[in-house]
C-alpha positions as CSV (number, residue, x, y, z in Angstrom):
1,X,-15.2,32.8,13.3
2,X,-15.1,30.8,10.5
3,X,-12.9,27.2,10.2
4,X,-10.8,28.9,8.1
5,X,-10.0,32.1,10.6
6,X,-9.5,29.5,13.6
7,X,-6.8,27.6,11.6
8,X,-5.4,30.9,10.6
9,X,-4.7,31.9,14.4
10,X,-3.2,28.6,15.1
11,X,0.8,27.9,15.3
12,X,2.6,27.2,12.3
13,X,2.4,23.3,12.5
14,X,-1.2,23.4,13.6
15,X,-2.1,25.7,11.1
16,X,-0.1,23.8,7.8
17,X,-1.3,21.0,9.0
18,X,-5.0,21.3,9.2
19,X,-5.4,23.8,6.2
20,X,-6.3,21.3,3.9
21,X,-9.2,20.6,6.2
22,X,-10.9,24.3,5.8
23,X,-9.4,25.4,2.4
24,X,-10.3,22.9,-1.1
25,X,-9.1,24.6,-4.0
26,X,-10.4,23.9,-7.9
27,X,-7.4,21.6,-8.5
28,X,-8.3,19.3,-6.0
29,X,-12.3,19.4,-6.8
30,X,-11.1,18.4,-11.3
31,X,-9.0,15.9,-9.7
32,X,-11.6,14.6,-7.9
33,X,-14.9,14.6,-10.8
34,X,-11.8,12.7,-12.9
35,X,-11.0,10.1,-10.1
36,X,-15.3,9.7,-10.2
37,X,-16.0,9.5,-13.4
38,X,-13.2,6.5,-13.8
39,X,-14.3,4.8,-10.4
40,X,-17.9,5.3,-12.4
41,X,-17.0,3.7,-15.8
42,X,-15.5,1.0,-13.5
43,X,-19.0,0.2,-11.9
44,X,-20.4,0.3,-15.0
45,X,-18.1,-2.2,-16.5
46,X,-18.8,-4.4,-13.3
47,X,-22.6,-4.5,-14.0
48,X,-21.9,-5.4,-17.3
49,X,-19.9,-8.5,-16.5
50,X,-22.8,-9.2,-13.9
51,X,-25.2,-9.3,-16.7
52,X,-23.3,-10.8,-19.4
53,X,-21.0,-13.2,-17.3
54,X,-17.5,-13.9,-16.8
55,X,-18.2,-14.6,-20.7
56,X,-17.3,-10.9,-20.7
57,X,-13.6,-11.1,-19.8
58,X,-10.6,-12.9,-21.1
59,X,-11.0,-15.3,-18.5
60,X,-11.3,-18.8,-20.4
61,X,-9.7,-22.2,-20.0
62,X,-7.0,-22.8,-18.3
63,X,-6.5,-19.2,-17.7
64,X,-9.0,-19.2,-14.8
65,X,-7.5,-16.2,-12.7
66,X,-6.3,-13.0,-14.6
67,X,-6.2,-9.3,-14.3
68,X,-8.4,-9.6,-10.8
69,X,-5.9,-12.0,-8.9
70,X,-3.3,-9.9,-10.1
71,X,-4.8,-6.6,-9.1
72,X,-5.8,-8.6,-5.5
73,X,-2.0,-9.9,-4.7
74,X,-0.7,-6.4,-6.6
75,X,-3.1,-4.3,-3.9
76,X,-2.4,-6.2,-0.4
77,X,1.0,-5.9,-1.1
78,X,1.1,-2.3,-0.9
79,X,-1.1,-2.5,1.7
80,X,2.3,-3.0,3.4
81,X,3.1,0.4,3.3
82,X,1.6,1.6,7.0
83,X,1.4,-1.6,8.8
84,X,5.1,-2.8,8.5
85,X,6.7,0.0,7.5
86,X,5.3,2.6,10.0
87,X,4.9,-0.2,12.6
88,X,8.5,-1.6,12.3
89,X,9.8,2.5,12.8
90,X,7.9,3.1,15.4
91,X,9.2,0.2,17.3
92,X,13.1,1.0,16.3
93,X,12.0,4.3,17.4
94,X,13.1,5.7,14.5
95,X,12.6,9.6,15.0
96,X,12.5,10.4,11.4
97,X,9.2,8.7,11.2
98,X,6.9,11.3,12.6
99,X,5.8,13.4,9.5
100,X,5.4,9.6,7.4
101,X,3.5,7.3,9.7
102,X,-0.6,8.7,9.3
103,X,0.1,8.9,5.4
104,X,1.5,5.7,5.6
105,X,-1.0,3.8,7.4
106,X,-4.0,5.4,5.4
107,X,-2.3,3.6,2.2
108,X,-2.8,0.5,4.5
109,X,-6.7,0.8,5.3
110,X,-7.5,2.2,2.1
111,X,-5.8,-0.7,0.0
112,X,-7.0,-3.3,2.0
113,X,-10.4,-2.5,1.1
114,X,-9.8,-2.5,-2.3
115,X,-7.7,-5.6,-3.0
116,X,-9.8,-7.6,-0.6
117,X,-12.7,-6.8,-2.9
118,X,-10.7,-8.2,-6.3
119,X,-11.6,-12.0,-5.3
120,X,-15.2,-11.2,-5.5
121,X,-14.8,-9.6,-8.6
122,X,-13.5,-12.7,-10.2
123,X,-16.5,-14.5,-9.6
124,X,-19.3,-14.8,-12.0
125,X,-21.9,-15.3,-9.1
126,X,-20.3,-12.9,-6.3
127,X,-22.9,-14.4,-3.8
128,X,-20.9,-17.7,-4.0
129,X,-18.5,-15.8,-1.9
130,X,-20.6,-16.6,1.4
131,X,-19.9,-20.6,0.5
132,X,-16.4,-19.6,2.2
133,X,-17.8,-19.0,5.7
134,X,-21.2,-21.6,4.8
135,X,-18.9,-24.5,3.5
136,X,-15.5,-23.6,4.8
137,X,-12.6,-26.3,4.8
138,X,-10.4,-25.8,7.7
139,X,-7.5,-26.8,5.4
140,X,-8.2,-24.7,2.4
141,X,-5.9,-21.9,2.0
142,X,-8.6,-19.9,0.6
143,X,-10.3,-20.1,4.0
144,X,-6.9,-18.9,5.7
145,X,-6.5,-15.5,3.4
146,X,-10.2,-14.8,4.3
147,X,-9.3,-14.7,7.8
148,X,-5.8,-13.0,7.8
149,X,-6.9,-10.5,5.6
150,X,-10.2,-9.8,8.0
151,X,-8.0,-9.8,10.9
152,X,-5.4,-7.7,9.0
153,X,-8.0,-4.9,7.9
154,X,-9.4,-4.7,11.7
155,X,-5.7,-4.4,13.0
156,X,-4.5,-1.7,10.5
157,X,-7.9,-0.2,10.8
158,X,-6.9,0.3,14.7
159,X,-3.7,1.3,14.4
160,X,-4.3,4.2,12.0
161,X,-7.3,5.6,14.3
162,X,-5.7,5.4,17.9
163,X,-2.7,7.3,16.9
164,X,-5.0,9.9,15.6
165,X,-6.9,10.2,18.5
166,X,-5.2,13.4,20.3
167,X,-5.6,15.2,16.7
168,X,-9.2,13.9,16.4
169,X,-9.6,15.4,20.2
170,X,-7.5,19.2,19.3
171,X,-10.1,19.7,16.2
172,X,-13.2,19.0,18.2
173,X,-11.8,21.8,21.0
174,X,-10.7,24.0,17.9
175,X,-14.9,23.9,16.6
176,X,-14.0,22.7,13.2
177,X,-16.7,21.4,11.1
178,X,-18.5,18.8,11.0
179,X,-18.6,19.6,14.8
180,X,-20.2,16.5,15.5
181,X,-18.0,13.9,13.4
182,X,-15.4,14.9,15.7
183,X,-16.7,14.9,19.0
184,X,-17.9,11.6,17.9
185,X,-14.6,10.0,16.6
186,X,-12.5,12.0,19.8
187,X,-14.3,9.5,22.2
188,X,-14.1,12.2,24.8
189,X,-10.4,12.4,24.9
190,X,-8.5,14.6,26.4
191,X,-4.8,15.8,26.4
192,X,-3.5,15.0,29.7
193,X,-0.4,13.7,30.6
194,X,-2.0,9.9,32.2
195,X,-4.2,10.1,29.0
196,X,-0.8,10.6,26.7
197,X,1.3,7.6,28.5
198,X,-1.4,5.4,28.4
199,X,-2.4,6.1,24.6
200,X,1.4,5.4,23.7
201,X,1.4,2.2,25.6
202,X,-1.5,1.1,23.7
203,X,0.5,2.7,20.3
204,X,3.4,0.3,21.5
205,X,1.8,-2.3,22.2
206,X,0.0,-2.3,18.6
207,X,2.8,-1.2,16.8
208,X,4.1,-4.7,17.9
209,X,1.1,-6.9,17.3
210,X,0.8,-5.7,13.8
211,X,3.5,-6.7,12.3
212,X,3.0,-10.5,12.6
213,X,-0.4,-9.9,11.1
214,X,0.8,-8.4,8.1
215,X,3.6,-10.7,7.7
216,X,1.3,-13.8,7.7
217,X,-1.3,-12.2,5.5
218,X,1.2,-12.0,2.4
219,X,2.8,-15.4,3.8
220,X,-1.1,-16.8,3.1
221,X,-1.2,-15.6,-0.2
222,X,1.9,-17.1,-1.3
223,X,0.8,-20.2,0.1
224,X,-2.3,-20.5,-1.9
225,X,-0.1,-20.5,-4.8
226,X,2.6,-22.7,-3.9
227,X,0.1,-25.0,-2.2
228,X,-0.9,-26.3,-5.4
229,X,0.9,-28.4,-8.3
230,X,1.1,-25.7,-10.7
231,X,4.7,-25.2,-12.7
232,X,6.7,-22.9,-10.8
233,X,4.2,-22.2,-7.8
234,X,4.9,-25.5,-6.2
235,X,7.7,-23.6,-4.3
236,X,8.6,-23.6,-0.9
237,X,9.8,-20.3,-1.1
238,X,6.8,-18.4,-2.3
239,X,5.9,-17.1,1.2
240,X,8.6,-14.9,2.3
241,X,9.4,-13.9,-1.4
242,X,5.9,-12.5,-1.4
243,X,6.1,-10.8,2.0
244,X,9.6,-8.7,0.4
245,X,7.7,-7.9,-2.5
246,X,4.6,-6.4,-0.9
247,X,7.3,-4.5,1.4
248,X,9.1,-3.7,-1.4
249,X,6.0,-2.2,-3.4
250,X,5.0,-1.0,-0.2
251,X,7.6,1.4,-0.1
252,X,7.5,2.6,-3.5
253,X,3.6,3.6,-2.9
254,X,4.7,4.8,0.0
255,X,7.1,7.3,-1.3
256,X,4.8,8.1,-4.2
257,X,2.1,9.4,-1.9
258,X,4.6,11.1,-0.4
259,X,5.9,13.0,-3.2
260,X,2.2,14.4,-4.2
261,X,1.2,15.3,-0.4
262,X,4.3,17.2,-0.3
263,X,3.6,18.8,-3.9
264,X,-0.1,19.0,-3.3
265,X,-0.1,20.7,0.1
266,X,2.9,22.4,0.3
267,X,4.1,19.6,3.2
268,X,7.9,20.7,2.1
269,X,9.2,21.4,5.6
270,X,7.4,17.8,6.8
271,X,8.5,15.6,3.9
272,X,11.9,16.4,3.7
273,X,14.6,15.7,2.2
274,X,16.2,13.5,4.7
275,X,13.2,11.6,4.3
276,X,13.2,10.7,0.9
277,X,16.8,9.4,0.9
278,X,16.3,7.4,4.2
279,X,13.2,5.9,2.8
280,X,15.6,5.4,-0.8
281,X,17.7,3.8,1.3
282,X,14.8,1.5,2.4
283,X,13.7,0.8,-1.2
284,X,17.8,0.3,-2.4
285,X,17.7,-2.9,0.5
286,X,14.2,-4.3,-0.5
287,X,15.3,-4.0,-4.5
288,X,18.1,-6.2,-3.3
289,X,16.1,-8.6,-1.6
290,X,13.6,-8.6,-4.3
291,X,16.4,-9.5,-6.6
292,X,17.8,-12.2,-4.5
293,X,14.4,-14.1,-4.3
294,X,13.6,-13.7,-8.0
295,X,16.7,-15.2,-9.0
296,X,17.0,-18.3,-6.7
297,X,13.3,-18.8,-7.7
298,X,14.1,-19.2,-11.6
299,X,17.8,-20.5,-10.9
300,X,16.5,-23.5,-9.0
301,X,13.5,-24.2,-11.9
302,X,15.9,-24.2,-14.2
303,X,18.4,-26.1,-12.5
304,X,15.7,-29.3,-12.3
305,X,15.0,-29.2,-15.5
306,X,11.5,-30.6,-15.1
307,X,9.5,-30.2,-18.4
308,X,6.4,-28.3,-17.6
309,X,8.2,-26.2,-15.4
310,X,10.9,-25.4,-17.6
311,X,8.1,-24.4,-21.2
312,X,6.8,-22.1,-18.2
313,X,10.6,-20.7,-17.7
314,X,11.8,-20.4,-21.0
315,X,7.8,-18.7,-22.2
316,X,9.3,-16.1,-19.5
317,X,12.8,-15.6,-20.8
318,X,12.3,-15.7,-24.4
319,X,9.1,-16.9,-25.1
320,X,5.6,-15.3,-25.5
321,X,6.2,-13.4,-22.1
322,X,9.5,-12.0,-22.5
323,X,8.4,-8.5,-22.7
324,X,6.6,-8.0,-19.2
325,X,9.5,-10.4,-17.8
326,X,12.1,-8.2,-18.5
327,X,10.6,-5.1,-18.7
328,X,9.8,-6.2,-14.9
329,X,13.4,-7.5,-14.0
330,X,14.5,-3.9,-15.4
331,X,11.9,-1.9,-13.6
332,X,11.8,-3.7,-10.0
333,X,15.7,-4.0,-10.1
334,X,18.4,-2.3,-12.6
335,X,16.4,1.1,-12.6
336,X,15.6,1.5,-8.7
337,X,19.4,-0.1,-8.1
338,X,21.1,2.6,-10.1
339,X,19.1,5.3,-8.3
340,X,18.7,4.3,-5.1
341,X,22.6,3.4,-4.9
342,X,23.7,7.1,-5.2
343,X,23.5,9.5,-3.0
344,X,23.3,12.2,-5.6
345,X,20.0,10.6,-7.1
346,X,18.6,9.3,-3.8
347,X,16.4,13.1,-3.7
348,X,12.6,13.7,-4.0
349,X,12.9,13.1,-7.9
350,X,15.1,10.0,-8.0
351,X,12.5,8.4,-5.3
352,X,10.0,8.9,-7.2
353,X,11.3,7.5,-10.7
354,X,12.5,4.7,-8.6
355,X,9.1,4.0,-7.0
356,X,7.1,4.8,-10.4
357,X,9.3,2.0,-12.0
358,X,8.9,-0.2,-8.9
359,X,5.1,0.1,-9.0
360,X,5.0,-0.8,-12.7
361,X,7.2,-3.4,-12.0
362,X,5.8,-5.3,-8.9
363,X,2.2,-5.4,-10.6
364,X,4.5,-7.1,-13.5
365,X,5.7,-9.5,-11.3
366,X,2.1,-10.7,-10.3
367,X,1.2,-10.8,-13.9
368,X,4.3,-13.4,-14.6
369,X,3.7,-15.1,-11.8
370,X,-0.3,-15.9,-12.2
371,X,-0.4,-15.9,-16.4
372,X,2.6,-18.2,-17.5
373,X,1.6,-20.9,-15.4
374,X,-1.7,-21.1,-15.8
375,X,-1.4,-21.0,-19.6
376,X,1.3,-24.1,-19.2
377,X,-0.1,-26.4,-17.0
378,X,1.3,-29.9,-16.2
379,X,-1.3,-32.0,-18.6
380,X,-1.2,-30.7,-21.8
381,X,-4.1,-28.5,-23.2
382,X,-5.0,-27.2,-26.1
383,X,-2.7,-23.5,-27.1
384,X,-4.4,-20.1,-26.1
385,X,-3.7,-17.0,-25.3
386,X,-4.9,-14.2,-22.4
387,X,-5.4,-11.0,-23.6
388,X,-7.5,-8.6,-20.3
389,X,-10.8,-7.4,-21.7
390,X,-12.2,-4.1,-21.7
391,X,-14.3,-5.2,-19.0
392,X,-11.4,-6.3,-16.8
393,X,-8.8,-3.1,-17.5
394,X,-12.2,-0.8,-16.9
395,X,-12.6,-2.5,-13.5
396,X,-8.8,-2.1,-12.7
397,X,-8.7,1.6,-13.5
398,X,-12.2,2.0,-11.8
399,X,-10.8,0.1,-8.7
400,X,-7.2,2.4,-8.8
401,X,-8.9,5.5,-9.0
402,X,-11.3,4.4,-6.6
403,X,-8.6,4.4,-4.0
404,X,-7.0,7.7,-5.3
405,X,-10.4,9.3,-4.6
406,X,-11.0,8.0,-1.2
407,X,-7.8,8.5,0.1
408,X,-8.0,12.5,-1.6
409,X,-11.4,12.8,0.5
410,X,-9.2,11.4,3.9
411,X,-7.0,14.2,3.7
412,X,-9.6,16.4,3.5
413,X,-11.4,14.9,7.4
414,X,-8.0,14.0,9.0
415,X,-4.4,15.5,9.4
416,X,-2.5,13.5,7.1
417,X,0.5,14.1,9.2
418,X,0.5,13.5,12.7
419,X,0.5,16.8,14.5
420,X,1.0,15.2,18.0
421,X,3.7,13.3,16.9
422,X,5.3,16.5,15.3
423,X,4.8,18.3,18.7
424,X,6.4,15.4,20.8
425,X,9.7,15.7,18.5
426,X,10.6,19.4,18.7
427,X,10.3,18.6,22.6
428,X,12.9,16.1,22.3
429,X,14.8,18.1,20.2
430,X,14.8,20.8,22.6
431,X,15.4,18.5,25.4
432,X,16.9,15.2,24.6
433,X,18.5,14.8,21.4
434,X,18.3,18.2,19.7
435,X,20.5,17.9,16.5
436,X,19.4,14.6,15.2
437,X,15.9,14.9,15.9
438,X,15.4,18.8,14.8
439,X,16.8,17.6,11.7
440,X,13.8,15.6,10.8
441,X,11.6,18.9,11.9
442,X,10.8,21.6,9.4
443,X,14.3,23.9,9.2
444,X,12.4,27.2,9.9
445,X,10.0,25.9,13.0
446,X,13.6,24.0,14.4
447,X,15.7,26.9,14.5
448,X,13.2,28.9,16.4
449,X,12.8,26.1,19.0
450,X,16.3,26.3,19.7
């Protein structure tokens, strides 16, 4: 029999689920040669600025970090979307979670990879990179976001792949090609009841390291801004404002991704609608939140009324930078706020406005926080201007679709929603707790069960 035939036979969930494994269709495969051909350009633009130096870029003085640093503090902070988010449901035991969590923590992996690269990338000699780990400084903040972020990527990386584990194990016994990718990544696992107690110990137990990891790395990164003397980075609160943001953007990914899976492989009855407006109701807190740090940031600047900091203030509100400013105060808080605060709106298409805007918005946000200053620092310098190179927004969009593609070719290997987890809820909605849980089940499957 061919993959294809096996999945047919399957039960419904087994068999939605694992299609997209066996069956690629021609929309998938153009979306794919475009997400190349941009991740190409990309490279090709990144061999340039090897040969040609940073001379290449906008970079110049005192505008040392740009488009890079942005795109590294813009990437790690969607990052957020698996580790906290899945981790912090999993240990509310929040039921709704199930068909969310694998999509979620593939974000996680994925984006870590890519933003942790963007620091490299702003380096005319990437080989000075090893000078971290040859000539470290144990106090150097630098030296600190090296090692969360390492320890971050290993921990996310094993917390997406044990859950998968039991689905890893049901494809090898199903024959599904590759046959020996598989068996190799199944580790010999096998569906027993011991094996499933102990595997969801281990998922606990995870689930609950994580989530200091995560918080710390995007506490790090704040701190190697507001460890400095820099107008309006020399801020005590920089660390948790950071960690709401990447939650915040996190989220808005998050439901994004969600939105094409759901389109893209028919994943109706798994992301439902019950889902979207819980996880609008997630993305109404953290717009809150967002807006609460933002303004006691800029309230307290311009309440001390110290002179550099304030030309780095007023270049936001009406100055030279007034455009992304607000267009950033009205994307990461007055649009998401008036959708996510209805119920009416708080459906598949509202999300996903919201999180479009929220995206846009948060990548904004590290583009006012790393330009102004830099451009107005405390001793005074001659006037310039930053304006990204072709170079730099090649690389960006090279980097973007790089993830797009990578995390398309994942859901092609691996389940992108759990079909274990799935299985263990219609139990408990048989068994335990059957209207609330069956409602986060697909309708059709959940009425049969009962």
């Amino acid at each position: 029999m061919t993959d294809l035939e096996i999945v047919s036979t399957l039960p419904q969930d087994e068999r939605v689920l694992l299609m997209p494994l066996v069956r690629t269709t021609k929309v998938f495969w153009r979306w794919a040669a475009v997400m190349a051909a941009v991740a190409l350009w990309g490279a090709v633009a990144y061999v340039y600025q090897l040969r040609n130096g940073l001379g290449a870029t906008g970079l110049n003085t005192p505008e040392y970090w740009g488009i890079y640093i942005i795109c590294f503090v813009f990437f790690i902070g969607i990052s957020h979307a698996g580790t906290l988010i899945s981790a912090i449901l999993r240990v509310a035991n929040a039921e709704w979670r199930r068909s969310i969590t694998r999509s979620a923590e593939f974000i996680t992996v994925l984006v870590i990879s890519f933003g942790a690269v963007q620091p490299i990338l702003d380096l005319g000699r990437p080989d000075r990179v090893l000078n971290i780990f040859l000539h470290s400084q144990p106090f150097s903040p630098l030296l600190w976001d090296v090692l969360s972020i390492t320890l971050y990527f290993t921990a996310s990386s094993i917390y997406l792949y044990v859950p998968m584990i039991p689905d890893l194990a049901r494809i090898r016994d199903l024959g599904l090609r590759p046959r020996a990718l598989y068996s190799f990544v199944a580790i010999g696992y096998h569906d027993t009841p011991a094996a499933r107690q102990t595997l969801e110990r281990i998922i606990g137990i995870l689930a609950v390291a994580v989530i200091p990891v995560a918080v710390s790395v995007h506490t790090v990164i704040g701190w190697i801004f507001a460890l400095t003397l820099k107008p309006m980075w020399h801020s005590a609160i920089f660390g948790p404002y950071f960690v709401v943001g990447a939650i915040f953007s996190g989220i808005a990914a998050l439901i994004i991704a969600m939105a094409i899976l759901r389109r893209v492989y028919h994943l109706e009855a798994y992301f439902k609608d019950v889902h979207f407006n819980n996880m609008g109701l997630l993305l109404l807190v953290t717009t809150v939140l967002w807006f609460y740090f933002t303004f006691a940031e800029h309230l307290t600047v311009w309440y001390g009324g110290e002179e550099s900091e304030l030309a780095t203030l007023y270049a936001k509100l009406t100055g030279a930078f007034a455009i992304p400013f607000w267009t950033m105060v009205a994307c990461c808080f007055f649009i998401p706020f008036a959708l996510m605060a209805r119920r009416k709106t708080r459906n598949v298409t509202g999300c996903v406005v919201a999180s479009v805007a929220v995206v846009i918005g948060m990548w904004l946000e590290r583009f006012n926080i790393v330009v102004p200053t830099s451009l107005h620092p405390r001793l005074q310098a001659a006037t310039v201007h930053y304006t990204p190179s072709w170079v730099e927004l090649s690389i960006m969009a090279g980097t973007l679709a790089g993830f797009v593609l990578i995390y398309m070719i994942a859901t092609k290997f691996f389940p992108i929603v759990s079909i274990w987890e799935i299985q263990e809820g219609r139990e408990l909605s048989v068994h335990e707790v059957s209207e609330r849980v069956a409602s986060y089940l697909p309708d059709d499957l959940a009425a049969v069960e009962r």
